[in-house]
C-alpha positions as CSV (number, residue, x, y, z in Angstrom):
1,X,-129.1,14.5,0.3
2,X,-130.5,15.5,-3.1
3,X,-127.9,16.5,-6.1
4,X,-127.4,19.9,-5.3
5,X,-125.8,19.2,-1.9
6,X,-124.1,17.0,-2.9
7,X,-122.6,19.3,-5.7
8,X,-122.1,22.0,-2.8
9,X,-120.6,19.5,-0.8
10,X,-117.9,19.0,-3.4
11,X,-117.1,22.1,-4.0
12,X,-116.7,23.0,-0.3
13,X,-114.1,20.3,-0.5
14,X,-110.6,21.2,-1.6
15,X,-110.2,19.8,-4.6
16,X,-106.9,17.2,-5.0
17,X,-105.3,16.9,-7.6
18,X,-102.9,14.0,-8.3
19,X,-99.8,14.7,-10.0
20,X,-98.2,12.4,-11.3
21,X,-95.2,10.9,-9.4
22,X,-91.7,11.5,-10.6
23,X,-89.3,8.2,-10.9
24,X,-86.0,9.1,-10.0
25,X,-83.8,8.8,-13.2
26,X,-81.7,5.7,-13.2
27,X,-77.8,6.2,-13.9
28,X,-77.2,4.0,-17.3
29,X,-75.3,0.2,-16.0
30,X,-72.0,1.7,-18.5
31,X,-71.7,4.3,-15.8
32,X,-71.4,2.2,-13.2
33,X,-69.5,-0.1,-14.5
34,X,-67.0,2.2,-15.5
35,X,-66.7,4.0,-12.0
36,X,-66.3,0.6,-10.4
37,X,-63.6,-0.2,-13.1
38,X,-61.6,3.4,-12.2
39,X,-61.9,2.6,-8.5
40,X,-60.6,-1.0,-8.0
41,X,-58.1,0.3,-10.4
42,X,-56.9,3.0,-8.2
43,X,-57.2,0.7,-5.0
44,X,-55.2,-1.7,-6.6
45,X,-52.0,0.4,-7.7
46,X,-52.1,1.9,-4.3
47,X,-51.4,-1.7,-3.0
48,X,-49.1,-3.2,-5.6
49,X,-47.3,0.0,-6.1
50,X,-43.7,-0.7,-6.9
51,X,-41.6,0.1,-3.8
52,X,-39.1,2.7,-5.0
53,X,-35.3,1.9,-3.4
54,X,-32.9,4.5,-3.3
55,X,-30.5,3.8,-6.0
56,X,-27.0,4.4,-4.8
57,X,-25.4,7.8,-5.9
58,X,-22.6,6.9,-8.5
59,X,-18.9,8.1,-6.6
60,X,-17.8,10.4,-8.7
61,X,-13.8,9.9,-10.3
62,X,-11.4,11.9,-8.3
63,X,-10.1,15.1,-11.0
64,X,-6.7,14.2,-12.1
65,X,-5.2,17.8,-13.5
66,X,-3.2,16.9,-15.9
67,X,0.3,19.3,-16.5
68,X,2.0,19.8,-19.9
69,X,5.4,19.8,-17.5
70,X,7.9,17.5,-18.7
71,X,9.0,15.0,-15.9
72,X,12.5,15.6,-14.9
73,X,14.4,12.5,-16.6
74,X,16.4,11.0,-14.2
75,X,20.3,11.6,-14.4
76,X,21.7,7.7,-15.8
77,X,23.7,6.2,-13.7
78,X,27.5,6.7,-14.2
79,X,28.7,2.9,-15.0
80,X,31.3,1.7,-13.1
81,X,33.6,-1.1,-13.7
82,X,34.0,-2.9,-9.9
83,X,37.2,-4.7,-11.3
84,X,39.2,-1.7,-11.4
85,X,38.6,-1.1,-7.7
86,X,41.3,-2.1,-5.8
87,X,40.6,-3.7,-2.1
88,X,42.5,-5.0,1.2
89,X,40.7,-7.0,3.5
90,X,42.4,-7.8,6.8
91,X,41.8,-10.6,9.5
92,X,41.1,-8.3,12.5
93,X,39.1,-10.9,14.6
94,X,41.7,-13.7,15.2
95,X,39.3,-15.9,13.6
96,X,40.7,-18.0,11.2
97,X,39.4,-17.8,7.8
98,X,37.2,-13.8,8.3
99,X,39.2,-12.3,5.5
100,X,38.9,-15.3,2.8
101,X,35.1,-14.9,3.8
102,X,34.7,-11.5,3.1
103,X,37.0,-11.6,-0.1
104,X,33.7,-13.8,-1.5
105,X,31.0,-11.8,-0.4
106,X,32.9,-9.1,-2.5
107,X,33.7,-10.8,-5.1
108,X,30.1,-11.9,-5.7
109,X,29.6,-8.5,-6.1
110,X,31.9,-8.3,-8.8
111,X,35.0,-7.2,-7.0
112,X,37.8,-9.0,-8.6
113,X,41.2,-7.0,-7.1
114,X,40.8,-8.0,-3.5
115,X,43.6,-9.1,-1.6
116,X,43.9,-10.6,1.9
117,X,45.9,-10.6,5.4
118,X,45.8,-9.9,8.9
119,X,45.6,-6.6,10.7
120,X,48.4,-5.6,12.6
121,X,45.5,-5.8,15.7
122,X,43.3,-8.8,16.1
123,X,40.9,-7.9,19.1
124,X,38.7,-5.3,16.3
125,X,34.6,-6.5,17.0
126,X,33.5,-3.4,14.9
127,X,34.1,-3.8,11.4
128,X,36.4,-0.7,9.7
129,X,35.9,0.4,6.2
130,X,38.4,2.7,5.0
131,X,37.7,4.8,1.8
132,X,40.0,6.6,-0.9
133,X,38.6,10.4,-1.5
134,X,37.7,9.2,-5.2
135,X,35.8,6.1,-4.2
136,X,32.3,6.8,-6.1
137,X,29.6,7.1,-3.7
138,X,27.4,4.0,-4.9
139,X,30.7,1.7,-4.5
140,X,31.0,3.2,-0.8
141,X,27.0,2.6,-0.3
142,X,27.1,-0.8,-1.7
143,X,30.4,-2.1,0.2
144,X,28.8,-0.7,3.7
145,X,25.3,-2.4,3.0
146,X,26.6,-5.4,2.0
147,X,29.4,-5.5,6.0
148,X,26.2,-4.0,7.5
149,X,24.2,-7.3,6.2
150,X,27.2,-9.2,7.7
151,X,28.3,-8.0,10.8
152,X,27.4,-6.6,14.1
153,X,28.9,-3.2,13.5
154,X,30.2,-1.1,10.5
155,X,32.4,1.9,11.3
156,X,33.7,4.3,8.5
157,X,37.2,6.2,7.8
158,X,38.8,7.8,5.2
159,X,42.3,6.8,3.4
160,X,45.3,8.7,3.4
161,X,46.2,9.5,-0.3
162,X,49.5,7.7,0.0
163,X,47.8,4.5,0.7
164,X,48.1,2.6,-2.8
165,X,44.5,1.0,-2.6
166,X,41.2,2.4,-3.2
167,X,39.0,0.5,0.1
168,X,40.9,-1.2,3.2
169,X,38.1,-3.2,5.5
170,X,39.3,-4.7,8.8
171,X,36.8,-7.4,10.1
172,X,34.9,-7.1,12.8
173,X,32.6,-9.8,14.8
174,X,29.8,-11.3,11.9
175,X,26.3,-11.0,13.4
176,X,26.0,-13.9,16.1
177,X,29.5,-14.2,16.7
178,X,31.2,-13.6,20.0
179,X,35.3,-12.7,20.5
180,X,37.6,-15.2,20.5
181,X,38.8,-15.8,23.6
182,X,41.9,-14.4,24.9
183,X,45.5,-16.7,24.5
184,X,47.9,-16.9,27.8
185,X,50.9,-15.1,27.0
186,X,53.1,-18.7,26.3
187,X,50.2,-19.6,23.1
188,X,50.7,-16.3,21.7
189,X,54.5,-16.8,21.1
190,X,53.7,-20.3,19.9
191,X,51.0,-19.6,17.2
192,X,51.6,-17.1,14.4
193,X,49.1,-14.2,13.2
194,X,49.6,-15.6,9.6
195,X,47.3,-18.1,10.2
196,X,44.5,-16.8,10.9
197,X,43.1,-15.1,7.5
């Protein structure tokens, strides 16, 4: 093949041209270290996140309204002098020594005018508490609490205004106590009713 064949032989030949290859461009290390920083940064808060607990909701203080009413004062308490109170207690149980016992149980109330006897009756198993018309009410209140604390059952009356005392109380059967028993007609005319306050 002489030269010019071979020079028509090239040029029949598509001519190829090398270009030069392009490197992909690297990402700078700083980059990727950074990146890698953010992420196991977000990986770890998602794992050691604090748990939030409900906090418990404060009860509120109830809402006192307050009044600019003055309280009524309470009305004192008339005083009372128990040893001007005049009392009879009579034996109405038979049992010897009911009216001496009651006479104490008043007098540690401060009853001091209290005189004793027997009741015309001795079979009475409720006790009777008689009351003058100008008997304060806290003496009458006081005098039935204190027989109701004693006895098995407290019955109330009025006085008649010519009756010279202020409370008559006729015993009755004390709590636990059961009637004394019934004399034959030949003891009754032997023992006396004095006897038996």
């Amino acid at each position: 093949m002489d030269a010019v064949e071979q020079k028509d032989f090239q040029a029949d030949r598509p001519a190829y041209t090398q270009t030069p290859s392009k490197s992909p461009k690297k990402i700078p290390v700083w980059i990727i270290i950074v990146i890698a920083i953010l992420f196991l940064s977000l990986i770890g808060f998602l794992i050691f996140k604090p748990r939030s607990t409900p906090q418990p909701q404060p009860i509120p203080e109830p809402v006192t309204v307050k009044t600019d009413f003055p309280s009524p004062t309470p009305e004192p308490s008339p005083e009372i002098d128990r040893s001007e109170i005049t009392i009879q207690v009579l034996n109405g149980t038979g049992i010897a020594g009911e009216a001496k016992f009651l006479q104490d149980e008043l007098s540690d109330l401060d009853y001091s005018q209290i005189d004793v006897g027997n009741a015309s009756k001795q079979d009475h198993q409720a006790v009777q508490a008689s009351f003058a018309t100008d008997v304060p009410d806290l003496i009458k209140d006081e005098i039935v609490e204190k027989l109701e604390d004693l006895y098995q059952d407290v019955e109330q009356d009025s006085l008649s205004d010519a009756e010279d005392i202020d409370i008559q109380i006729i015993t009755g059967l004390r709590i636990g106590a059961t009637p004394k028993p019934k004399a034959s007609p030949e003891s009754d005319s032997e023992s006396s009713p004095s006897g038996s306050t």
